[in-house]
C-alpha positions as a Python dict, from the first residue, in 0.01 Angstrom:
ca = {
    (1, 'X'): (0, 0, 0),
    (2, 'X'): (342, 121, -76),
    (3, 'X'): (616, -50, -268),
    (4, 'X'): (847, -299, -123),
    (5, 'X'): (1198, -158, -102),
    (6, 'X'): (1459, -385, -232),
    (7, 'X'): (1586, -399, 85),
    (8, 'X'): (1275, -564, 205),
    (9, 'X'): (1316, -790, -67),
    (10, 'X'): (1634, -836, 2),
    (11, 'X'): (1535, -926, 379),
    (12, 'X'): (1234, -1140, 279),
    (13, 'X'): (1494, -1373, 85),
    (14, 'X'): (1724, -1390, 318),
    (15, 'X'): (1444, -1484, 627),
    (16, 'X'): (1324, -1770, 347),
    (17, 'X'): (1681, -1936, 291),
    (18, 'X'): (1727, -1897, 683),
    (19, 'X'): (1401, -2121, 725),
    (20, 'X'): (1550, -2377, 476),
    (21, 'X'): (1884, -2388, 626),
    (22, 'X'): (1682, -2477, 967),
    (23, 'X'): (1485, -2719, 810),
    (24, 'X'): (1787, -2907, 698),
    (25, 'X'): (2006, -2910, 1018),
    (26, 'X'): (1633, -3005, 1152),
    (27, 'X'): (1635, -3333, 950),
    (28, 'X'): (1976, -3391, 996),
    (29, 'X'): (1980, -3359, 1455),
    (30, 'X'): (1684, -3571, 1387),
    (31, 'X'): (1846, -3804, 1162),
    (32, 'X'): (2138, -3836, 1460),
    (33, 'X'): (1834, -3926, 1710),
    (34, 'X'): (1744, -4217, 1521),
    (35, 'X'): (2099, -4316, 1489),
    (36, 'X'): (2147, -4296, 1864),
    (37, 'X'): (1858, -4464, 1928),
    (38, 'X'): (1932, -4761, 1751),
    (39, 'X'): (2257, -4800, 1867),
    (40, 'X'): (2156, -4818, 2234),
    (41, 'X'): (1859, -5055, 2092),
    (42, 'X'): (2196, -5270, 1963),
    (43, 'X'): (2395, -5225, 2311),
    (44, 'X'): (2087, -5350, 2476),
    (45, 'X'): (2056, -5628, 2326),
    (46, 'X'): (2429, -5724, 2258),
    (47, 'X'): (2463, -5691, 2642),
    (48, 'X'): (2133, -5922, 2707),
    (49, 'X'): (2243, -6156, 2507),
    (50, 'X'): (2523, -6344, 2674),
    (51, 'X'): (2714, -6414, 2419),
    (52, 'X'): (3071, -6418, 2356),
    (53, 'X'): (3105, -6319, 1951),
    (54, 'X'): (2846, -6148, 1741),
    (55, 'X'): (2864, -6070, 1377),
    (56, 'X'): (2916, -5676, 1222),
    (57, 'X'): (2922, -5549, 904),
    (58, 'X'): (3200, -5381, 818),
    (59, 'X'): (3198, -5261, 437),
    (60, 'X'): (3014, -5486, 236),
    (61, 'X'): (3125, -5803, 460),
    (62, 'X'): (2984, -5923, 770),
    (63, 'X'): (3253, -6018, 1022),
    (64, 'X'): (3240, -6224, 1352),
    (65, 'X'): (3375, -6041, 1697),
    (66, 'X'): (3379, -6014, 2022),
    (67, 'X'): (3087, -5862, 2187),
    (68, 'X'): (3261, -5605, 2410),
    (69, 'X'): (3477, -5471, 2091),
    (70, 'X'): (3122, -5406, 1930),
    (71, 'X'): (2982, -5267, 2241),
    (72, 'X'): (3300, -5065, 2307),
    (73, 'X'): (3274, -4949, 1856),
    (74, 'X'): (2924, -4839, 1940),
    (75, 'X'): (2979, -4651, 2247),
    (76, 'X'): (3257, -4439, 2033),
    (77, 'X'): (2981, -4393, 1749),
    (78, 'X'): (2731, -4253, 1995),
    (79, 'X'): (2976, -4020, 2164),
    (80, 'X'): (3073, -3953, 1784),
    (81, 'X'): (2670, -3884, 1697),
    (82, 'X'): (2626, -3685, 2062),
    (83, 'X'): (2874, -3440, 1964),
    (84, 'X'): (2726, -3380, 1604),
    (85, 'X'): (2335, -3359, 1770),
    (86, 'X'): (2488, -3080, 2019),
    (87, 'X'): (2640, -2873, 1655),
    (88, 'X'): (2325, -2929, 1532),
    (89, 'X'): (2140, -2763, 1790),
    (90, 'X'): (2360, -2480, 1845),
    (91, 'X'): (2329, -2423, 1519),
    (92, 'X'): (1952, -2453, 1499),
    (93, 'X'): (1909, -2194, 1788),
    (94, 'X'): (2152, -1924, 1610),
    (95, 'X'): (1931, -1931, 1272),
    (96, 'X'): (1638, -1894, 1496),
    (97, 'X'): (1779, -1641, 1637),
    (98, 'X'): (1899, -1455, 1357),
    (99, 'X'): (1480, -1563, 1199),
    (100, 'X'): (1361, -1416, 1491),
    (101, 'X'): (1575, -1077, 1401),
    (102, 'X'): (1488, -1087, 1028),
    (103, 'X'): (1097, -1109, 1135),
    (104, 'X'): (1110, -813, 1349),
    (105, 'X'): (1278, -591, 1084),
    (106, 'X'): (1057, -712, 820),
    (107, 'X'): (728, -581, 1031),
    (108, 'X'): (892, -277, 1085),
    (109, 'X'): (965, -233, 758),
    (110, 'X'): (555, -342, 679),
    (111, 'X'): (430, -90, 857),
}
C-alpha cells in the first residue's frame, strides 16, 4: 500500500471537520424543532383556554398579559425560528454536498 500524499491528508481533514460542522447545524435545526414545537404546544393551549390574561416571563420576572399579545409574541418567535430552521438546512445540504465531493476524491485518490 502506498503512502498517503499530504494532499490526501489534507482532504481526509478537511471531509472530518465538514462532518462536525454538519453535526452541529444538525443539533442546532433540531434544537429549532423543539422550539417550534413547543410554542404551537403554548398557542394551543393559550387559545383553548378562554381566558383573557395569562402570565409570561419576561427576564427573570413573570408578568401578566393579554392572551392575544402572547399569542401574537409567539407567532413572531416561530416565524423568527422558521426562518433560522430553513438556514439551517440550506446549510446542512451544501456541507453534504461539498462531503459528498470530498468522498469521491478521497476514493480516487485510494485507489
Amino acid at each position: 500500500m502506498k503512502e498517503m500524499s499530504d494532499e490526501t491528508k489534507q482532504m481526509i481533514l478537511e471531509f472530518q471537520a465538514y462532518q462536525q460542522q454538519l453535526q452541529s447545524v444538525a443539533m442546532q435545526r433540531e434544537s429549532m424543532k423543539l422550539q417550534d414545537l413547543e410554542i404551537d404546544k403554548a398557542v394551543e393551549e393559550l387559545e383553548k383556554s378562554g381566558q383573557k390574561t395569562a402570565f409570561k416571563i419576561t427576564g427573570s420576572v413573570m408578568v401578566s398579559k393579554p392572551v392575544e399579545d402572547i399569542v401574537t409574541d409567539l407567532k413572531e418567535t416561530k416565524e423568527a425560528i422558521s426562518i433560522r430552521m430553513r438556514s439551517y438546512e440550506k446549510t446542512e445540504a451544501k456541507i453534504t454536498e461539498r462531503l459528498k465531493e470530498i468522498q469521491e476524491k478521497l476514493k480516487e485518490e485510494m485507489k
